[in-house]
N, C-alpha and C positions, 0 to 999 in steps of 0.2 A: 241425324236422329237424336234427338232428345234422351240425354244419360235417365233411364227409370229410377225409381225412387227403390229404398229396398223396403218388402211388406215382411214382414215377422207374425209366425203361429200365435206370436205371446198376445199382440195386438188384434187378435181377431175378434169380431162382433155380431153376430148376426146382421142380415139386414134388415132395414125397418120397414122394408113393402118388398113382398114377391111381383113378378111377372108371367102370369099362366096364358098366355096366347100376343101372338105378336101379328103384325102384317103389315107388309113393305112394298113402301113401289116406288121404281126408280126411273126418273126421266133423264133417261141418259143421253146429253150433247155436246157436242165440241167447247163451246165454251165456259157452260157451267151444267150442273147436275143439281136437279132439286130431288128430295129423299121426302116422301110423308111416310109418317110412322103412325099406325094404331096400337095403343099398348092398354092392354085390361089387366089391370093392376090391383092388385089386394094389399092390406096389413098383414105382417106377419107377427105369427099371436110370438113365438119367438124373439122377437127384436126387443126393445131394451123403453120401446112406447112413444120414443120419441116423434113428435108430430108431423114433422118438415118431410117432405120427399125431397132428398136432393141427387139428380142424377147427374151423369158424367155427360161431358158435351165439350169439344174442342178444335177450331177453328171452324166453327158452323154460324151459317148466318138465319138468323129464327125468321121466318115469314109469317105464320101463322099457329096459332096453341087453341086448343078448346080443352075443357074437362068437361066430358057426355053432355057432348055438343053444344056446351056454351063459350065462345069465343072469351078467351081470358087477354085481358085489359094489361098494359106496362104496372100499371102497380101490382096487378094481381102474384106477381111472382118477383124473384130476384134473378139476375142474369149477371154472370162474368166469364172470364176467359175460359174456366175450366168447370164449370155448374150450373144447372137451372134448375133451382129450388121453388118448390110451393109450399107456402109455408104451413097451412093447415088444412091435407085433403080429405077428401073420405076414407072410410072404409074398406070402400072396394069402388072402381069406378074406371071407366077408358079416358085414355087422353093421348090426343091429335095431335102431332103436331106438322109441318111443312120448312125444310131446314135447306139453303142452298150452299151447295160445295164445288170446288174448282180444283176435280182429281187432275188436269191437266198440271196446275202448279204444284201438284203435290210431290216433293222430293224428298217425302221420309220416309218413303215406302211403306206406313201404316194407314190403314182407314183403305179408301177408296182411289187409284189413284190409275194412270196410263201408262204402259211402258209398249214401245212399239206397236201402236194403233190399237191394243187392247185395254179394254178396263180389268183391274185385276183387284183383289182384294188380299190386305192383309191385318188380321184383325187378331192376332194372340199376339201378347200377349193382353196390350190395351187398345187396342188400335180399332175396335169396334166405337166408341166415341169417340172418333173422327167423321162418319157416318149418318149420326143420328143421335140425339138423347136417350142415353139411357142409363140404366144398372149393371154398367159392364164392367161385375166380379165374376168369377167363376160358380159361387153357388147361386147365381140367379138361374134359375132354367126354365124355358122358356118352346113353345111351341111354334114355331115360325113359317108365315106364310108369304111368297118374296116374288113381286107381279117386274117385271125388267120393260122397258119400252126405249125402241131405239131407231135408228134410222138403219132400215135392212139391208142398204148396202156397202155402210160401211159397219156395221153389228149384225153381220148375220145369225150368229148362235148369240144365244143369250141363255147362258147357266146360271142355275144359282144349287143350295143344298134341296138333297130330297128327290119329288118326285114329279116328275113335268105333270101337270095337270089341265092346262089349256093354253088356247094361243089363238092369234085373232089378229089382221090389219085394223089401224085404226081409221077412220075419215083423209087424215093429215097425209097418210100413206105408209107412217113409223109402223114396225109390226109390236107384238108384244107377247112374253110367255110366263106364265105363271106355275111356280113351285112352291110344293106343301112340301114340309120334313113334319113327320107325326111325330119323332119323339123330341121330346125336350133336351134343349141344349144350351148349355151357355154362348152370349154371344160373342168367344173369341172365337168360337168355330163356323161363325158365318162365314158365307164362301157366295164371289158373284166374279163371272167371268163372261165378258162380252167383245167380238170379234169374230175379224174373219180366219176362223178355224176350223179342221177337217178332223176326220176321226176315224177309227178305228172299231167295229161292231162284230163282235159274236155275243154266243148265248151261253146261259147255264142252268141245267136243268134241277131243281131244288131235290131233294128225297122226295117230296109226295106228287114229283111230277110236272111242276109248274115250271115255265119257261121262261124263264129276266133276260129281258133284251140287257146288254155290257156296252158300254163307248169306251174309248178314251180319247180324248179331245186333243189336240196340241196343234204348233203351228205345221204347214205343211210340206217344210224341208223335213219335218223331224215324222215325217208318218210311218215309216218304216225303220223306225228305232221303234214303235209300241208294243211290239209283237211278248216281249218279254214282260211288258206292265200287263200286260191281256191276261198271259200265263198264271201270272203272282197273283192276279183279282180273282181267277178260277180257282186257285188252289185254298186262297185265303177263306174264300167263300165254302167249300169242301170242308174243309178243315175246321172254320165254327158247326158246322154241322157234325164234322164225326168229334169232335172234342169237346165242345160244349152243348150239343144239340139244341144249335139256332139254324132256321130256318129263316129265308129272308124272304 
């Protein structure tokens, strides 16, 4: 793993474009992994005006870019080991892109990577641009919507953050399931976990009565070690409620 660099308070800047909504989809295979990203991207009236977008990007191979839906050209940007830069975009606008990565080779345990037949993700502290381009500081926050597609017998669960919203075979026979997180977050705390794993399910009834299905996922020599993670998710869950009154 790669010595980090050190970042300093004194050194800090605003950024020069926010990210208010994200959406992800992963084709995840034995050999290689393709990542398309949708990013709706604004200026931030904060930032310092400078024109360039330059986002983070590292060991990713680019397949395809558009900005609102126009297929952008090799000149139209700048590309190297650690940035892809646009030199002059709008104001507010989406932009595409399609990036292929090989978490199989990955031995630095950040970004995307395999460890005993699961895909596992670890993306704090930078390790989200290994992934996909993007703005990955801490105050970028961002709304994330994250589609997973895999071969169901060797990926049966497919996790990501948030909150299962659909799921579907495709033609090919791969299945796929799609998660929304509503609130914003930066992208070190993206989270994708795919494999064959078992779990762990009771419930928790909120103060005004509503019922949240609970997992906990792991592999399944370890299912009956969960019992105590179950307990601390019940408790933690209580306890924003009688001490902060949140409700989830």
């Amino acid at each position: 793993m790669a010595k980090p660099n050190a970042i300093y308070l004194q050194d800090y800047t605003p950024p020069e474009f926010l990210i208010d909504q994200v959406e992800l989809r992963f084709e995840l295979a034995e050999e290689a992994t393709e990542v398309q990203a949708r990013l709706q991207l604004r200026r931030n009236p904060a930032g310092s005006g400078q024109q360039a977008l330059i986002l983070h990007g590292q060991e990713l191979e680019l397949l395809h870019l558009t900005l609102d839906g126009r297929p952008l050209a090799r000149g139209d940007y700048q590309l190297d080991a650690q940035q892809l830069t646009l030199p002059n975009p709008p104001e507010q606008f989406t932009l595409e892109s399609r990036v292929r990565l090989y978490p199989q080779r990955n031995t630095s345990l950040e970004g995307l990577y395999q460890s005993s037949g699961v895909f596992c993700t670890q993306c704090e502290a930078e390790g989200f641009r290994k992934i996909t381009y993007f703005l990955d500081r801490p105050d970028v926050m961002a709304e994330f919507s994250t589609t997973l597609v895999a071969d169901p017998d060797r990926y049966p669960v497919l996790l990501s953050n948030g909150n299962p919203v659909d799921s579907g075979v495709l033609d090919d026979g791969r299945h796929w399931a799609t998660w929304h997180d509503p609130f914003k977050k930066p992208s070190y705390l993206f989270a994708l976990v795919a494999g064959p794993l078992v779990h762990l399910e009771d419930y928790f009834t909120t103060r005004s009565g509503r019922r949240v299905t609970l997992r906990i996922y792991t592999e399944p020599q370890h299912l009956d070690q969960c019992e105590h993670a179950m307990r601390s998710l019940q408790h933690a869950m209580r306890w924003d409620e009688e001490v902060f009154g949140l409700e989830y």
